[in-house]
N, C-alpha and C positions, 0 to 999 in steps of 0.2 A: 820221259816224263819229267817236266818241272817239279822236282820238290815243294811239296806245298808248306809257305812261311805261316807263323803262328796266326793265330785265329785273333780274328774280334771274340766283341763280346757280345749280349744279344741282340745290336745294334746292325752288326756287320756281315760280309764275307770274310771268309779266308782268303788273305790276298797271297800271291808269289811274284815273282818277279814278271811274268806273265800273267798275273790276274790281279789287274790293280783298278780300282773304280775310280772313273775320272770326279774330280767337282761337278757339282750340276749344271753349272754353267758350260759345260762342254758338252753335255749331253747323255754324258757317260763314254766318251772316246777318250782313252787315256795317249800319253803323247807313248811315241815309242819307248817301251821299257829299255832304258839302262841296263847292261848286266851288274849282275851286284858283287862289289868287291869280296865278301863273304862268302864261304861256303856254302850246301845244302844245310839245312838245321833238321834232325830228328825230331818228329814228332813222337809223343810219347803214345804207344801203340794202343789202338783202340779195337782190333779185331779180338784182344785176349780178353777183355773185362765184360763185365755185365751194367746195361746203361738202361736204366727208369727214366723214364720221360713224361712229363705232365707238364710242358713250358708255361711258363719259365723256370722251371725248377726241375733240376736233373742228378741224378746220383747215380756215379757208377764206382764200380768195385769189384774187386777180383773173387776168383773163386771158392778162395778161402774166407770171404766173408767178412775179416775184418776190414777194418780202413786204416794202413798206416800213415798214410800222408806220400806214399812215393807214386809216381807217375801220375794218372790220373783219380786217382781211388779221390772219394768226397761226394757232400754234397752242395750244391750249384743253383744259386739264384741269378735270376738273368745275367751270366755269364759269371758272375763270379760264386768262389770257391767260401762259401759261409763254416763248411767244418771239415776239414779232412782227414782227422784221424779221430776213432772211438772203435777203442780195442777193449775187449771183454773178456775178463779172470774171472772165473768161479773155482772156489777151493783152494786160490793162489796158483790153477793152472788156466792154460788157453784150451779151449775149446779144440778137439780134433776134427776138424771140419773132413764131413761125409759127402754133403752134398751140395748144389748151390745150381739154384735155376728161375729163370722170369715164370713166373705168374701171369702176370699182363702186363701193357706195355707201357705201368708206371710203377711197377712193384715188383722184389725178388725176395726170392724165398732160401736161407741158409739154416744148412740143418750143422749142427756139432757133436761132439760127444763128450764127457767126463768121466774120470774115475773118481766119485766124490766118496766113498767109505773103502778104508784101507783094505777090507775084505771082500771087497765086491768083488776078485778073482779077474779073470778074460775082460767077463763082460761091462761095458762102461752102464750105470746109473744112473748119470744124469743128461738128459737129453736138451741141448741149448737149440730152438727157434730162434731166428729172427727175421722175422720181416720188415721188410725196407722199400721205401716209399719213395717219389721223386718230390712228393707237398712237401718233404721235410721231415716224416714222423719216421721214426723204425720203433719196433715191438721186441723185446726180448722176452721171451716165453720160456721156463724150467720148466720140466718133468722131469718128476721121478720116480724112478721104478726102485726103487729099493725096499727092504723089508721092515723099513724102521723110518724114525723121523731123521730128516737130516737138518743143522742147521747151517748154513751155506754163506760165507761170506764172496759178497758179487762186487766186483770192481767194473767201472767203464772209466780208461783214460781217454780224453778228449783234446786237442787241439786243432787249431788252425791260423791259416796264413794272409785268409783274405784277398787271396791272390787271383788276379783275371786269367782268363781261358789264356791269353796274348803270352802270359809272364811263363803260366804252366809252362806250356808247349814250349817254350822259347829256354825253360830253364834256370829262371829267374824269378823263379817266387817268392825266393826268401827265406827268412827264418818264423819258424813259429812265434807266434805272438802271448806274451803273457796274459793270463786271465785274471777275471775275478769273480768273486761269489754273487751270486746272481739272482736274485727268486728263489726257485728250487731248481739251482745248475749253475750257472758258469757262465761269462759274460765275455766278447774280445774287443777292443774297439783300435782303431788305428785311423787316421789322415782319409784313410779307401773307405770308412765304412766302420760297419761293427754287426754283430752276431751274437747270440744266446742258445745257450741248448738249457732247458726247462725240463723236470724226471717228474713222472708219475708213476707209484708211489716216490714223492722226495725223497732224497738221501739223506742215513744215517751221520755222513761226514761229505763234506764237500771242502776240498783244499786244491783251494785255486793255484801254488805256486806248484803243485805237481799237476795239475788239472784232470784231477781225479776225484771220481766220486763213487760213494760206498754205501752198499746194502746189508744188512745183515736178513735173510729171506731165512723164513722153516718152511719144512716140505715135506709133507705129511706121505705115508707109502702111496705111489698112484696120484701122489697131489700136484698139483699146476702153480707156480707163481710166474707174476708179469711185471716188467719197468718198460713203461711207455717213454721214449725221449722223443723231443721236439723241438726240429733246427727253426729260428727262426731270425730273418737280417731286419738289423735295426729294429728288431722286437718288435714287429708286425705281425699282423694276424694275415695268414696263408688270405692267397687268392685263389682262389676258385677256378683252378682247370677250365679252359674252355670247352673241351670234347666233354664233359660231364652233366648229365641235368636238362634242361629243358633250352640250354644254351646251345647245345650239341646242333651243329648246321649239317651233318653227317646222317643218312639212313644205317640203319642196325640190320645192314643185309647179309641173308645168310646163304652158304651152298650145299646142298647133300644132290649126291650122284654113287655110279657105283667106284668111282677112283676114291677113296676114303680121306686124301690131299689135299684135298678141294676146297674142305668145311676148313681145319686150321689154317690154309693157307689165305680166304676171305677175312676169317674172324681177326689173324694177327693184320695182317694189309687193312681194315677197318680199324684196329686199334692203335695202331702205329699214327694213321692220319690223323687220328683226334688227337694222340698225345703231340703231334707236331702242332697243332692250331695256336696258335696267336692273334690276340685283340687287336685293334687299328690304335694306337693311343691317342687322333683326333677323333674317331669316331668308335667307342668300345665294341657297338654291336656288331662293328663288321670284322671277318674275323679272313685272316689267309692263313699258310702255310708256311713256317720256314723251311729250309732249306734241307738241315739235317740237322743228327745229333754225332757226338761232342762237339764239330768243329766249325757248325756253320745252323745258331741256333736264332740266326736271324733269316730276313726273307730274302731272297735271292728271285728277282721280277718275273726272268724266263722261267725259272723252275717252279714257281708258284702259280704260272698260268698252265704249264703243262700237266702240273700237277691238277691242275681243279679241273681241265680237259678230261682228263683221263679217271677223273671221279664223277664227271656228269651222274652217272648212272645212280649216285647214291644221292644226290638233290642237286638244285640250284644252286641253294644257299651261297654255299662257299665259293663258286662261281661268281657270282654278284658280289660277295664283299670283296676278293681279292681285284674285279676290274673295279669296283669303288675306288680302294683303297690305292690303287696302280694312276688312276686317273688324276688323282691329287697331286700326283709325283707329273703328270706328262709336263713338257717343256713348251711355254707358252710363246706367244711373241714372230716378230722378225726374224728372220735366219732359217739356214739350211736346215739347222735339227726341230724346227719348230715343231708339235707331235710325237717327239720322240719317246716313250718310256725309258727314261737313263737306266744304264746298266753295268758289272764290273764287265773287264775283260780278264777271257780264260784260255789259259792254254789249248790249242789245236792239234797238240802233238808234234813229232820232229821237222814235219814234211810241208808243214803251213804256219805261221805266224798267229798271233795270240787273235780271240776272234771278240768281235765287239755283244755283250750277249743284249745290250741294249735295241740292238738292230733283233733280233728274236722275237725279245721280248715285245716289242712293236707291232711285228707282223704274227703273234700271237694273237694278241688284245681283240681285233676284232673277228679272229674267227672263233677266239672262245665263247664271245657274246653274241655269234649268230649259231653255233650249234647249241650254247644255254639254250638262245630262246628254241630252237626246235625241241626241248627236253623238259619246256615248261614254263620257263623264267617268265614271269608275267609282262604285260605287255607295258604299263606302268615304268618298271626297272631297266626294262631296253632301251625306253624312250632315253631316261636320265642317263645313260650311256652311251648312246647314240653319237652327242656330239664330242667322246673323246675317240673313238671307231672314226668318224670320219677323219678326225685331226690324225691317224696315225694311216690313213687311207691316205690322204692329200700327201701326207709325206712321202709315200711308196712311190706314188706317181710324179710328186716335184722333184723326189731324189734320181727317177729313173730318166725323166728327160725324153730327152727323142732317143734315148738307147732301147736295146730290148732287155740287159741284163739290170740287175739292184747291185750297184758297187759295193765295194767293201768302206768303212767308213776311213779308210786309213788314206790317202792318196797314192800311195803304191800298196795296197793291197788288193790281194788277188778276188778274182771273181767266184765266188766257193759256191760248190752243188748243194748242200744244203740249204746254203740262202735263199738259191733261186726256189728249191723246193717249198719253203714258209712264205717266199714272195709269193708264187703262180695259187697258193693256197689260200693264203689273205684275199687277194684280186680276186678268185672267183668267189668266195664264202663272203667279202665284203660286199661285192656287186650284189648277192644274189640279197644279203642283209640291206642293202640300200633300197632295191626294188620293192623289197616287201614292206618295207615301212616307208615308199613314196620320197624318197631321198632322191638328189641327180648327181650323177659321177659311176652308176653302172655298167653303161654300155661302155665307158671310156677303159674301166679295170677290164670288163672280159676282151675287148680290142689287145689290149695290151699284155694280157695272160696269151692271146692266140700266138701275138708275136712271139715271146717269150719259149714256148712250146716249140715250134720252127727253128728259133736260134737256139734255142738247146739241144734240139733234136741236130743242127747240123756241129754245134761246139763242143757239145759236151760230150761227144760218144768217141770212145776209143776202140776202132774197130783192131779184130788181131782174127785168129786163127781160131781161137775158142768159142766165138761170136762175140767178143766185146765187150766193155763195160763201162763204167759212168764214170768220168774223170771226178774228182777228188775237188777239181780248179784250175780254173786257169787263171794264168801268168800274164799282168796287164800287156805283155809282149806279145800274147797269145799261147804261149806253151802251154802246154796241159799237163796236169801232176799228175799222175796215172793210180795213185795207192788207192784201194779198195776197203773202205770205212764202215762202221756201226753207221756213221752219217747217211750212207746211200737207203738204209729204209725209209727217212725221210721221203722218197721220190714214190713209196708207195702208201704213204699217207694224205690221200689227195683231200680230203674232208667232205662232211657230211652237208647234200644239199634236201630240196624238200620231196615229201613223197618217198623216201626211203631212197634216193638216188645220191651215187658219190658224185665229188666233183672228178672230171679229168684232172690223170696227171700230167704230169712231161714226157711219161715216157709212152709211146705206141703197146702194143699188145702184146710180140714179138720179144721187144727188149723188157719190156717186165716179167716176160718169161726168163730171158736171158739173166735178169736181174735176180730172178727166184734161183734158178742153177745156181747162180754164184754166192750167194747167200746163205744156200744149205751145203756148199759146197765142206771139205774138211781145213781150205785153210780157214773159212770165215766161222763154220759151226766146231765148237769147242766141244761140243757136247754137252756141256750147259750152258749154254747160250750163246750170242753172237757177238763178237772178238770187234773190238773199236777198231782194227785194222787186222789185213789179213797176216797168214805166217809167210807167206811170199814175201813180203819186205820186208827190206834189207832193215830198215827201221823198227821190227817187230819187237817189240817186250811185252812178255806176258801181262807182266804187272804195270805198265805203262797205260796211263789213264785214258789215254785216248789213240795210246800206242800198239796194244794189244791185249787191255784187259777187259772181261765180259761186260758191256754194258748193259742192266736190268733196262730202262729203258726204253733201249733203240731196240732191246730182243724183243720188247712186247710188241712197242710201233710193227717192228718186221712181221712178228706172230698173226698181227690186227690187219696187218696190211697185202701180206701173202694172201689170207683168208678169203678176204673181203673180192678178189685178185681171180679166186679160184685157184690160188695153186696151195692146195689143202697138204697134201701130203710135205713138202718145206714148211709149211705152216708149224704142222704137227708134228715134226721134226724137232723145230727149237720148242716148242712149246713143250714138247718131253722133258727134253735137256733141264729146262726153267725151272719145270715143276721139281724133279728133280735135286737141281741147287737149291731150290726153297727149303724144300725137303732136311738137305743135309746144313742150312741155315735154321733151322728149328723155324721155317716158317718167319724167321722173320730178317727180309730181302736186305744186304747193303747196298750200295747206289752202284759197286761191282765188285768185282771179284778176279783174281788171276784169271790167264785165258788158258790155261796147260790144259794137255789135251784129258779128254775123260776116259777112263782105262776099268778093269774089271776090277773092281774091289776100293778104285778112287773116290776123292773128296772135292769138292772144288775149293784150292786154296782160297782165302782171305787176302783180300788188301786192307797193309797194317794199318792206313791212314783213311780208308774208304767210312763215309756216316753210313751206321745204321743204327738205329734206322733213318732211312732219306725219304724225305717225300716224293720224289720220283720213283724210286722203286716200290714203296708202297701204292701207289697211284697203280702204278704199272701191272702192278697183279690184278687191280680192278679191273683194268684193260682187258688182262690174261684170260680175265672165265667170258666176261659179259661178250670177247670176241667170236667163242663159241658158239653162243646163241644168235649173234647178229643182230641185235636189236637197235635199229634206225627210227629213230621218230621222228614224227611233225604234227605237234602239240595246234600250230596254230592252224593247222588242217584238220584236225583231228582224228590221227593217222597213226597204227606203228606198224611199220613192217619190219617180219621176222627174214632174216640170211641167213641159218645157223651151217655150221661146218658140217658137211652130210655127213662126212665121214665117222663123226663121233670120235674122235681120235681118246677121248677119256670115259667112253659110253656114256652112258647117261646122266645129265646135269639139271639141275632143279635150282634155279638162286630165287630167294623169295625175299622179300623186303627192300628190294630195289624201290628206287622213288621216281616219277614221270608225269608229268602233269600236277606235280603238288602232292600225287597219292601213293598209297601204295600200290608197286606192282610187281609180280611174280611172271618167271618164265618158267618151260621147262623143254629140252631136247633130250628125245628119247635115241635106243641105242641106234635108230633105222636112221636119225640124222632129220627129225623131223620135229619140229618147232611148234608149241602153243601158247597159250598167255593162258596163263590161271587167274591172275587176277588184276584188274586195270580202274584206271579210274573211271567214272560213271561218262557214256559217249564219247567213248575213245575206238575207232575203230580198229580194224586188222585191214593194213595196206597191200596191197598183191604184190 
């Protein structure tokens, strides 16, 4: 794996020396990366702290609760570091911190203790809350249990550095900045910027060159006092969350079954996506996804379509403002990339070359706007996207030529299986999206998807003795890479056409069988989930991002796509494992996780520099339940038909507050493996 270099800021990716975003003008094809004379750069580890998220504004901190200003600890206005230290004395001691845990997924909860009267014995007295927010506020709450009054002097030192996500990470943030007296708090200002933190109740003293401020609180036996602080940059008044209020483009859907997982692992995978949502800044109402948190809390094109893919089920919304907001980016004009959605490129691991994710995100675009519209998207909003689907359709087929494969953008890069998988996927989901809305260029995509199919079925199979499996890519010389990838679920993600019908994939019956074996097999299932590469190569690292660590992801694609396959028992295999890792995530997914294997009484490690939460793995649990029930629509048929997994691999599931057609709708799969709709919008029917 590529050491990943320091982060942007809310603007950006995280680039490395394999994941660099070309200027627009190129398309988003960056030239060949240079090695870089510098070593790998540590990132400051983000599997150990606790991260609020409410973007643009993010706070994380360790488990002890304070924030001393080292690694990542603070809080974070679009991307930069507004206060990173506010340390809390009571009695002239620190809090013995007990406990420390999220709430939700823009607020944590630290609990402390004191010994604030000299005879209090064992037991500590005074009880320190604090609640801490990603808007910028945190709450400091005393209780006390003592027998008498106590009066309590309460200190909070404060500083900060002002410093971007880039400098963090990179180790170069600086020195604290001096403050001054401020309102009621303490003020920073420098060249980057400036910041205020504001106390309610005010402080008795506030002394800016120590940047400390002091309470003098009484606390009555049994009695509560509070200091509300509030970070805020350049002394603005907080924005307002997108996921919150009536802004919220997200359904409030929920799961009870008899697996009791089920419900927390909806609710945090619901909460996690609102708190990632971001405004268009040309257009406010429309809103996407970035990419993840700490290190990439900007949009990243392919992940934010996959991401809204893999949310259909909780509305449109977000579906339509992210191909909005994508469409404004496409590349207009003359030339080869004309249509293109630019994109960074990202590392592929040891055994392929850095991949263009602009090409992805391309052959994204218009299969998320013809499965939206099956899911509802009004007909109105299709239209007005319509002609950036075809601009990214024209591409496919000007780029492909009279060949049958979709190149790689590089001129000596390889012809990669997952490409051809999001090509033959676009081709038929675009075709079948042209026809229904009276477009012409359909018959021409499924012509060239049939070819496609034929020449992958004779190129891309690597027979052997086991029965075979899906090359990895091949070598503009024709050689074939033979490594076994998270990538190959893609080949059973064929997508959704009408009437409750999938599209064909690339592979025959046979090899999708073969495909399911290998998939559930022990070097590619980890036991919580499925390994970016198997442990058969020689290339394998656990923790190697695309090398051998569990990708949430491609495990759900694979869970959604075995499924849908018939091959339930692999299905419900990773889907265990998943639930599982969730499980021992408190529910709430990184984008991955080491691939080590799962053993009696294990954990699945953390990767120290993996976002969580990410928008793909929270998407991806959406995936996880709604794959169970099978629910295929066709809004403009007025149709759903139910697939649900007979087998019940988690007994009985119930999610209610799903969205389809605009409305609410409810499923439920009982433990016999049998499928009903509770509740749907008015002349929606049940498809066979």
């Amino acid at each position: 794996m590529t050491p990943p270099r320091p982060p942007l800021s809310q603007d950006g990716d995280r680039p490395s020396r394999h994941d660099r975003a070309a200027p627009p003008s190129t398309g988003g094809v960056a030239p060949p990366a240079p090695r870089s004379p510098r070593g790998p750069i540590d990132l400051p580890p983000a599997h150990s702290v606790l991260i609020c998220v409410a973007l643009p504004g993010l706070a994380i901190s360790t488990d002890r609760g304070q924030l001393t200003g080292h690694g990542l600890e603070g809080f974070y206005r679009a991307g930069r570091r507004v206060l990173s230290r506010c340390q809390v004395r009571v009695a002239g001691r620190e809090p013995l911190a007990v406990q420390a845990r999220m709430i939700a997924a823009d607020r944590a909860r630290f609990v402390g203790t004191v010994h604030a009267a000299p005879d209090a014995g064992p037991d500590p007295d005074v009880v320190v809350e604090r609640i801490r927010s990603a808007d910028g506020v945190e709450r400091i709450i005393l209780r006390s249990a003592a027998p008498r009054v106590l009066r309590l002097p309460v200190e909070v030192a404060l500083g900060t550095d002002l410093a971007d996500l880039r400098a963090i990470a990179s180790g170069t943030s600086g020195d604290e900045l001096s403050a001054t007296v401020h309102d009621c708090g303490l003020r920073w200002s420098c060249p980057k910027g400036d910041s205020a933190v504001t106390a309610d109740p005010p402080p008795a003293d506030a002394l800016a060159s120590a940047g400390l401020l002091r309470w003098e609180l009484e606390l009555p036996p049994g009695g509560t006092r509070s200091v509300e602080l509030r970070v805020r940059q350049g002394g603005a008044r907080p924005a307002r969350a997108v996921g919150r209020g009536t802004s919220d483009p997200l359904a409030g859907a929920e799961a009870t079954g008899d697996d009791p997982r089920i419900q927390p692992l909806l609710r945090t995978c619901v909460e996690d996506l609102r708190a990632l949502l971001l405004r268009d800044r040309v257009r406010p109402f429309d809103v996407h996804l970035a990419a993840g948190a700490p290190w990439r809390c900007g949009p990243s094109p392919a992940e934010s379509l996959a991401a809204a893919r893999m949310a259909l089920p909780l509305g449109t919304r977000l579906a339509a403002g992210t191909l909005r907001i994508l469409a404004r980016t496409q590349l207009r004009g003359p030339g080869v990339r004309s249509g293109v959605i630019p994109g960074p490129r990202r590392d592929a691991g040891a055994h392929l070359p850095p991949r263009c994710t602009g090409t992805e995100a391309t052959l994204l675009f218009p299969v998320l706007l013809a499965e939206a519209r099956r899911w509802g998207l009004p007909d109105r909003e299709t239209e007005e996207l319509l002609p950036a689907a075809e601009q990214c359709l024209r591409w496919l087929r000007t780029t492909v030529g009279d060949g049958a494969y979709l190149p790689d953008p590089q001129p000596d890069g390889p012809l990669r299986c997952e490409t051809q998988a999001h090509a033959h996927r676009a081709a038929l989901l675009g075709a079948d999206l042209l026809d229904a809305c009276g477009r012409p260029g359909g018959p021409e995509l499924c012509q060239w998807a049939e070819a496609l199919r034929d020449a992958f079925s004779e190129g891309f199979w690597i027979e052997d003795r086991s029965g075979g499996r899906p090359a990895a890519a091949r070598t503009r010389d024709g050689r074939l890479v033979p490594h076994l990838g998270a990538g190959a679920a893609h080949l059973l993600d064929t997508g959704l056409l009408g009437c409750g019908a999938l599209a064909p994939g690339l592979l025959d019956k046979a090899r999708t069988e073969q495909l399911a074996r290998l998939l559930s097999g022990p070097a590619m299932d980890s036991g919580w989930g499925l390994r970016g590469l198997g442990t058969d190569a020689a290339v394998y690292n656990p923790f190697g991002h695309r090398g051998g660590a569990v990708r949430v992801q491609e495990t759900a694609v694979a869970v959604a796509g075995l499924a849908a396959a018939g091959h339930e028992e692999a299905a419900s295999g990773l889907l265990r494992g998943l639930l599982a890792a969730a499980e021992a995530f408190d529910y709430r997914l990184p984008e991955m996780f080491a691939g080590e294997p799962r053993t009696e009484g294990s954990a699945p490690p953390p990767h120290p520099a993996a976002c969580r939460p990410a928008a793909v793995a929270a998407a991806a649990g959406v995936l996880l339940l709604t794959a169970l029930t099978g629910v295929r629509p066709d809004v403009p048929a007025g149709t759903v038909t139910l697939c649900p997994v007979r087998s019940a691999p988690l007994g009985e599931i119930v999610l209610t507050g799903l969205r389809l057609a605009g409305a609410p709708f409810s499923v439920r799969v009982g433990r016999l493996g049998l499928a009903m709709v509770e509740e749907a919008a008015d002349g929606l029917q049940l498809g066979v």
